[in-house]
Kinemage of the C-alpha trace (Angstrom):
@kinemage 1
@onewidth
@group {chain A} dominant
@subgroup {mainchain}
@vectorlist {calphas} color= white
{ca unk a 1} P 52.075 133.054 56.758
{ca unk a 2} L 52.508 136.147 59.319
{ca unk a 3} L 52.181 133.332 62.541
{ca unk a 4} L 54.619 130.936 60.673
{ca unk a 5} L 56.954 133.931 60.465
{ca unk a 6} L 56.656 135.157 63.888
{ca unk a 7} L 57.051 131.349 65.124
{ca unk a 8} L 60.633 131.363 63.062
{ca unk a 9} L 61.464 134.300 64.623
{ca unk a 10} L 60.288 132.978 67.990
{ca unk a 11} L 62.442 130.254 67.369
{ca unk a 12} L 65.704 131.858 66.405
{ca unk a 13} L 65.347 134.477 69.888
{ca unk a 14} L 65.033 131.296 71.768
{ca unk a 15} L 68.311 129.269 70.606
{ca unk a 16} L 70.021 133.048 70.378
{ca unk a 17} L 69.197 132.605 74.389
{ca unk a 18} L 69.669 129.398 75.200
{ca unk a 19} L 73.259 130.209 73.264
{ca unk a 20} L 74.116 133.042 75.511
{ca unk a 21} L 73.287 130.988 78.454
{ca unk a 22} L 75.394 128.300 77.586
{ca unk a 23} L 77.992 130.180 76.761
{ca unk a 24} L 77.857 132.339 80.117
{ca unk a 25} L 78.298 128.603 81.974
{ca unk a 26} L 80.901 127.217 79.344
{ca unk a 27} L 83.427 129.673 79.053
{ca unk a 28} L 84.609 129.232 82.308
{ca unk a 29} L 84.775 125.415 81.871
{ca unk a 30} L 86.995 126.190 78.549
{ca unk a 31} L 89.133 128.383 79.912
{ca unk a 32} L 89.910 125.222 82.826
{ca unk a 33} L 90.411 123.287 80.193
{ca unk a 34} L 92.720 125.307 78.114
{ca unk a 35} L 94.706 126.073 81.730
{ca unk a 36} L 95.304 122.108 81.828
{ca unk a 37} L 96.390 121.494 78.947
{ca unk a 38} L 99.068 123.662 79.527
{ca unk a 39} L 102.854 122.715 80.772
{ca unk a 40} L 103.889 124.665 83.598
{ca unk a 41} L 106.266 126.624 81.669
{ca unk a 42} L 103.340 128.549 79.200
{ca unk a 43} L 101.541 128.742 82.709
{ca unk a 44} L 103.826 131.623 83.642
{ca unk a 45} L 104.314 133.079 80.195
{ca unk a 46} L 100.575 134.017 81.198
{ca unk a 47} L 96.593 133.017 80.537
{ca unk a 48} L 96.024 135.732 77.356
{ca unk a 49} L 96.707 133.115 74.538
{ca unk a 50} L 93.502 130.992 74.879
{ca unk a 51} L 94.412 127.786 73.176
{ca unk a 52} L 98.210 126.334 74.299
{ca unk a 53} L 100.407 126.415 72.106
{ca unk a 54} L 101.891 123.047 73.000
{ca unk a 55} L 98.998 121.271 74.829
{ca unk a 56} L 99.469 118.172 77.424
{ca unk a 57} L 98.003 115.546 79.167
{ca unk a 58} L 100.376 115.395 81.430
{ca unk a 59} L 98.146 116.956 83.918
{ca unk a 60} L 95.361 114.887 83.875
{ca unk a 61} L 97.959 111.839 84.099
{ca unk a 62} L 99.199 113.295 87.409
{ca unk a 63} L 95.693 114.099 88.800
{ca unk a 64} L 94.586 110.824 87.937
{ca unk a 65} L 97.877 108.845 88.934
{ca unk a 66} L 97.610 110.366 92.117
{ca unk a 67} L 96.308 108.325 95.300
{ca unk a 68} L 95.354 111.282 97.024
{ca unk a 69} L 92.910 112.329 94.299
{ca unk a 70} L 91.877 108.986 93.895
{ca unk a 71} L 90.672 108.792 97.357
{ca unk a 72} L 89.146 112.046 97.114
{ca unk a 73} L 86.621 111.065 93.996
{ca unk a 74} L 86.431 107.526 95.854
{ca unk a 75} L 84.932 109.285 99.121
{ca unk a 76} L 82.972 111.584 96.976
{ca unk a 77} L 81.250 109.168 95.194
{ca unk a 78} L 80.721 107.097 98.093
{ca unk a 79} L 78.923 110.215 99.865
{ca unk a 80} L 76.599 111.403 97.031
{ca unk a 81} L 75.653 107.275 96.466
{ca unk a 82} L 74.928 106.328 99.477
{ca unk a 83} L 73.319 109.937 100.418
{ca unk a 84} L 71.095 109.171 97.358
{ca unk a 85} L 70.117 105.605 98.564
{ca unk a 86} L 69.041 106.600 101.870
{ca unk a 87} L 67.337 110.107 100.344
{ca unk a 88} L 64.941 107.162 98.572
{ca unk a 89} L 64.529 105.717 101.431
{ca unk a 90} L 63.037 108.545 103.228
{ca unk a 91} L 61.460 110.429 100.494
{ca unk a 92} L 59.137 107.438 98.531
{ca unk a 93} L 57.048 106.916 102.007
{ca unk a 94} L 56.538 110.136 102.190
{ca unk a 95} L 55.851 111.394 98.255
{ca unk a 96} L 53.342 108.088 97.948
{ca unk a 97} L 51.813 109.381 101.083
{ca unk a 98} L 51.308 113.413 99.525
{ca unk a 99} L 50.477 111.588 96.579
{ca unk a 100} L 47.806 109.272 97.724
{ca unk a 101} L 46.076 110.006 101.342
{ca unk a 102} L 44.011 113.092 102.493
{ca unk a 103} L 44.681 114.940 105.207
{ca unk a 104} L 44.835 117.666 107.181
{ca unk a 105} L 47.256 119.970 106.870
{ca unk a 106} L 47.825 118.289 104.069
{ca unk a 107} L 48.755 121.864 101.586
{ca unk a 108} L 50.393 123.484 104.393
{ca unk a 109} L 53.194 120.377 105.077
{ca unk a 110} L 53.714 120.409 101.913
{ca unk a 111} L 54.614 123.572 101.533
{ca unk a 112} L 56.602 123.412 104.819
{ca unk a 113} L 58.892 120.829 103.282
{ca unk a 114} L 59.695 122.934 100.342
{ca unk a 115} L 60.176 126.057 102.430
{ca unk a 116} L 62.959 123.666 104.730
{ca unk a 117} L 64.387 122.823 100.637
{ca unk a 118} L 64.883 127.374 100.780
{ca unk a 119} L 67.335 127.686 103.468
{ca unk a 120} L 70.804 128.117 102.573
{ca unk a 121} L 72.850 125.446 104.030
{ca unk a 122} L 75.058 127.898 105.410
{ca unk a 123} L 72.391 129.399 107.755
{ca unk a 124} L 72.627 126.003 110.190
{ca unk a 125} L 76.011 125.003 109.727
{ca unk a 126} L 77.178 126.457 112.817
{ca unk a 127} L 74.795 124.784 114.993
{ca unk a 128} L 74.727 122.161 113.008
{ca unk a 129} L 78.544 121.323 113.793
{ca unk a 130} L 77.936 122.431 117.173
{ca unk a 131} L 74.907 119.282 117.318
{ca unk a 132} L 76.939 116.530 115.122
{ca unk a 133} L 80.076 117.203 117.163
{ca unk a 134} L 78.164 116.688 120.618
{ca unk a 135} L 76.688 113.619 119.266
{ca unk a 136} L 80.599 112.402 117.923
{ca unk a 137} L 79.605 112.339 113.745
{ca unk a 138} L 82.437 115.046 112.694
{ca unk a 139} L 85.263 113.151 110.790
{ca unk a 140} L 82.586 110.503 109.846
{ca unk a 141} L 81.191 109.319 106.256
{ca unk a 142} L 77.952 108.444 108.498
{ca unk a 143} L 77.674 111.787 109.855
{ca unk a 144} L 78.310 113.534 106.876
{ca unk a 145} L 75.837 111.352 104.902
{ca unk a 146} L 72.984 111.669 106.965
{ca unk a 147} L 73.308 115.944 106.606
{ca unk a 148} L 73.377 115.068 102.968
{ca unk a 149} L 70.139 112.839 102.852
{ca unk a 150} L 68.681 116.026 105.028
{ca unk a 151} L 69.379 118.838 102.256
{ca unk a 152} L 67.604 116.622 99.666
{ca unk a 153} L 64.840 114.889 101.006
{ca unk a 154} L 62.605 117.774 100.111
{ca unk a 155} L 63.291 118.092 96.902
{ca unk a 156} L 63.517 114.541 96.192
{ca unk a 157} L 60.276 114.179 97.502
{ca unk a 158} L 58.648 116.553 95.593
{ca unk a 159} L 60.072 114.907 92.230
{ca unk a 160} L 58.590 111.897 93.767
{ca unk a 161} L 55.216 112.940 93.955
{ca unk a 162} L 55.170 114.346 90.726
{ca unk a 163} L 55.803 110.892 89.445
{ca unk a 164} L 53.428 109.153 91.704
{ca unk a 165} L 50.558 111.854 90.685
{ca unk a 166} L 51.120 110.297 87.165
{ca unk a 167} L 50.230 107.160 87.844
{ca unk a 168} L 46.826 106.495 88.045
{ca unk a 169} L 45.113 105.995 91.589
{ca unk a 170} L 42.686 103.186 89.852
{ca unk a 171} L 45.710 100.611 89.741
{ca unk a 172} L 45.580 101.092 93.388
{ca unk a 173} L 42.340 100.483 93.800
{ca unk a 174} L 42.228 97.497 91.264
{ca unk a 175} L 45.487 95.789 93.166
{ca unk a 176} L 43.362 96.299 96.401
{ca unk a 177} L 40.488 94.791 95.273
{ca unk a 178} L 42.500 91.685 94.022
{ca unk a 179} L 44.040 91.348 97.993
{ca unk a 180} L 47.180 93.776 97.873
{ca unk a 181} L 47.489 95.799 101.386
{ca unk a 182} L 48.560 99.098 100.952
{ca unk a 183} L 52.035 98.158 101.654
{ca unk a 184} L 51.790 95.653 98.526
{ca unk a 185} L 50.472 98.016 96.177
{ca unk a 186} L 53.401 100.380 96.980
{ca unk a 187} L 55.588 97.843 96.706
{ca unk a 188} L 54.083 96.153 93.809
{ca unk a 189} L 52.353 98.762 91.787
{ca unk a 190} L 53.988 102.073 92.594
{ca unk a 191} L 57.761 101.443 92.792
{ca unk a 192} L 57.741 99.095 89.498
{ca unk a 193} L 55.855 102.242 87.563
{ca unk a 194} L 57.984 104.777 89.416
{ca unk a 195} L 61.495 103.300 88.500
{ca unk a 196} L 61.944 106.069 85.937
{ca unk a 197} L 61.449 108.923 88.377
{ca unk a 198} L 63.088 107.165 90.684
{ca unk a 199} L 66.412 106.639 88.668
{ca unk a 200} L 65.739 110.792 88.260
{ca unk a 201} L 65.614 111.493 91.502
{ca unk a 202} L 68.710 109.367 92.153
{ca unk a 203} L 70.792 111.066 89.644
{ca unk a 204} L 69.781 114.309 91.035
{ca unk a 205} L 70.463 113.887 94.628
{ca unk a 206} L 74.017 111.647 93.555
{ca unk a 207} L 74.971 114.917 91.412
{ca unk a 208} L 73.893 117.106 94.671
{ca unk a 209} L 75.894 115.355 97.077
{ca unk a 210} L 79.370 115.096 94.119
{ca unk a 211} L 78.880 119.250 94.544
{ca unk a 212} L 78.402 119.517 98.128
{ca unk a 213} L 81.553 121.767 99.817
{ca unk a 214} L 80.168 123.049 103.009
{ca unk a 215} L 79.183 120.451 104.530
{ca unk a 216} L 81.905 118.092 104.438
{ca unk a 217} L 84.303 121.025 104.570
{ca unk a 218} L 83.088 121.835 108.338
{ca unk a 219} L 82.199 118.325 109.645
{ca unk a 220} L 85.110 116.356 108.176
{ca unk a 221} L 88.541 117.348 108.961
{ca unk a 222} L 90.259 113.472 108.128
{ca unk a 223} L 91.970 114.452 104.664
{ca unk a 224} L 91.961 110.270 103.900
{ca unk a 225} L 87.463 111.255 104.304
{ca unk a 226} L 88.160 114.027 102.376
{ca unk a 227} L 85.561 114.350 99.041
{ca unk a 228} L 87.146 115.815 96.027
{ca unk a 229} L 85.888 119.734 96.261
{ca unk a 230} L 87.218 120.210 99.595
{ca unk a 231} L 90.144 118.105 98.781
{ca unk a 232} L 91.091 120.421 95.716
{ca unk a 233} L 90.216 123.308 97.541
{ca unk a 234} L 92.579 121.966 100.198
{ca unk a 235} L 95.413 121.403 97.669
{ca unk a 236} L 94.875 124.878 96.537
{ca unk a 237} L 95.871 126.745 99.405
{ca unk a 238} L 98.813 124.307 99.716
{ca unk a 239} L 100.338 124.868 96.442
{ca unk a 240} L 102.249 127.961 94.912
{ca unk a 241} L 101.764 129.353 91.389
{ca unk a 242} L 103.456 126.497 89.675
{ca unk a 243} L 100.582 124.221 90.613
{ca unk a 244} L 97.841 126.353 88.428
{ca unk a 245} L 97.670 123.799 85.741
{ca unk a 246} L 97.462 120.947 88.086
{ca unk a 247} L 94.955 122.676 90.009
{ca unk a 248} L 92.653 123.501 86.646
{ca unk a 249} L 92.912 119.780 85.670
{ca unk a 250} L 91.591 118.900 89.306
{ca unk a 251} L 88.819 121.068 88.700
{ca unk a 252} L 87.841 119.752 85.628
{ca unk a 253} L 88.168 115.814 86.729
{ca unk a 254} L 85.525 116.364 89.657
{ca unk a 255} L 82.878 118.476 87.646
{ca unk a 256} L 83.314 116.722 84.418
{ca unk a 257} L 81.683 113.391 85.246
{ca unk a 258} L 78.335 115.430 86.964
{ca unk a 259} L 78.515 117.338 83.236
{ca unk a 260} L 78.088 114.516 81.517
{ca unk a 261} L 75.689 112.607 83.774
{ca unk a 262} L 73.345 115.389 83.506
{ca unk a 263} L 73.772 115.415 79.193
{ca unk a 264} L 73.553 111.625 79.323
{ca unk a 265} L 70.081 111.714 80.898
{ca unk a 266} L 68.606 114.799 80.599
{ca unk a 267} L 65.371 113.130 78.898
{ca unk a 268} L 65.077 110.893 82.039
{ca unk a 269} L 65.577 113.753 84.416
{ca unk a 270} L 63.424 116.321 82.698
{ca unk a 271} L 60.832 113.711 82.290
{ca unk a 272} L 60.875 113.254 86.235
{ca unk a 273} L 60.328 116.483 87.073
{ca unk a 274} L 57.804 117.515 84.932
{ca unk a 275} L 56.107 114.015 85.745
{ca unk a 276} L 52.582 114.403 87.027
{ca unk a 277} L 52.258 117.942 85.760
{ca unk a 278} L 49.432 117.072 83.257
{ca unk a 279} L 47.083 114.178 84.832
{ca unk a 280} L 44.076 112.495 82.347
C-alpha cells in the first residue's frame, strides 16, 4: 500500500513537470497566436488583453496568399528534404559500418563524430563562408544543402546505429550463408528492417534543416532562395509597427507544421532513438 502510494505520488510530480515544461514552451506559441488573430487596429490598442476581442484570419489569408511567403516555405522545404535525403545517404554506410565491423579506433571515431555533432554552428560560419564563397556555393540551394547534410550527419548516424544494433547480426550471417555479399545483406536485410528508424531519422534531420537560420542567412543572399526563417526575419526589419500581426502569423505558419510533425510521430521518433538501447 505505502509503494502504491508513493508511485501515485511519483506520478502526479511527474505530469506536474512535464506541465510546467510545456507550458514554459507553449506560452510563447499562444501569445503568437493570440497576436495574429488580431486586426491591426487592437494591435496598437496594445498586447495586455490576451484573447482578441474580435479575432481574424485575415492574417493568415495574407501570409498564405502571398507569393513571397510561398516561395519562402517552398525553398525551405526543399532544403530540409533534400538535406535529409542526402544526410541518409551518407550516414547508413557509415552507422551499418559502427554497427557491424571491428576496428580500430573504432570507440574513439565514434566519439569524434559526436564531439563534431557539439560545435555550435556559429563557431565555423565565418570560415565557412569564407571556403563556400571561394569555391562559388553562396546564393546556391546546392551549397547551402550540402552545409546542412554536414550539421546532421552525426547525429543521424548515431540514430542509425542504434537501429542497426537492434537488429540481430545472425540475419547477416544467415543471408551470407545463403550467397548475399555484404553489399546485399545491407541492401536486402538491413535497410528493409531499418525503414522505421530510417523514416525517424528523416523526420529529424527534415525538421533540423525547416529551423536552420544561420546558415542560409550568411550563405544565401538571393531573397527568391530565401527559406522562410530568414525570409520572416527579413520582412521584420522591413516592416513598421503596423506589420506585428502579420509578422506573428508568419511566425506561426513556419513553426507550426515542424509542431505537428513532431506530435504526429513522436512514437516513431522516440522509438528510433531509443532503438538498440536494450539488445537480447
Amino acid at each position: 500500500m505505502k509503494a502504491s502510494t508513493s508511485e501515485r505520488i511519483g506520478d502526479v510530480l511527474s505530469y506536474l513537470f512535464m506541465l510546467v515544461i510545456f507550458a514554459f514552451f507553449a506560452w510563447p506559441l499562444l501569445w503568437l497566436l493570440s497576436l495574429a488573430l488580431r486586426t491591426r487596429k487592437e494591435v496598437f490598442l496594445g498586447v495586455s488583453r490576451f484573447i482578441p476581442k474580435a479575432p481574424t484570419l485575415d492574417n493568415f489569408i495574407t501570409i498564405l496568399s502571398s507569393d513571397k511567403f510561398a516561395g519562402y516555405l517552398w525553398n525551405a522545404l526543399k532544403l530540409s528534404s533534400l538535406s535529409a535525403l542526402g544526410c541518409l545517404v551518407v550516414a547508413l554506410p557509415a552507422a551499418y559500418a559502427f554497427s557491424r565491423f571491428e576496428f580500430r579506433g573504432k570507440g574513439a571515431w565514434m566519439m569524434a563524430l559526436l564531439s563534431v555533432q557539439m560545435i555550435s554552428p556559429l563557431v565555423i560560419m565565418v570560415p565557412l563562408y569564407r571556403y563556400m564563397a571561394s569555391i562559388g556555393l553562396t546564393d546556391s540551394h546546392f551549397g547551402a544543402t550540402m552545409v546542412y547534410i554536414a550539421l546532421a550527419v552525426p547525429m543521424v548516424t548515431w540514430i542509425l546505429k542504434g537501429t542497426i544494433d537492434g537488429i540481430p547480426a545472425t540475419l547477416d550471417e544467415a543471408a551470407m550463408i545463403d550467397g548475399c555479399s555484404r553489399f546485399g545483406v545491407f541492401l536486402r536485410v538491413i535497410l528493409p528492417l531499418s525503414t522505421p528508424g530510417i523514416a525517424s531519422a528523416f523526420i529529424i534531420s527534415v525538421i533540423g534543416g525547416w529551423s536552420q537560420f544561420l546558415v542560409p542567412f550568411l550563405l544565401i543572399t538571393k531573397e527568391s532562395l530565401t527559406p522562410i526563417g530568414v525570409g520572416i526575419f527579413q520582412y521584420a526589419g522591413t516592416q513598421n509597427d503596423s506589420s506585428i500581426q502579420l509578422l506573428a502569423a508568419a511566425c506561426l505558419v513556419s513553426v507550426v507544421p515542424a509542431i505537428i510533425a513532431f506530435l504526429a510521430l513522436q512514437r516513431l521518433i522516440l522509438g528510433a532513438l531509443t532503438a538498440g538501447a536494450v539488445k537480447g
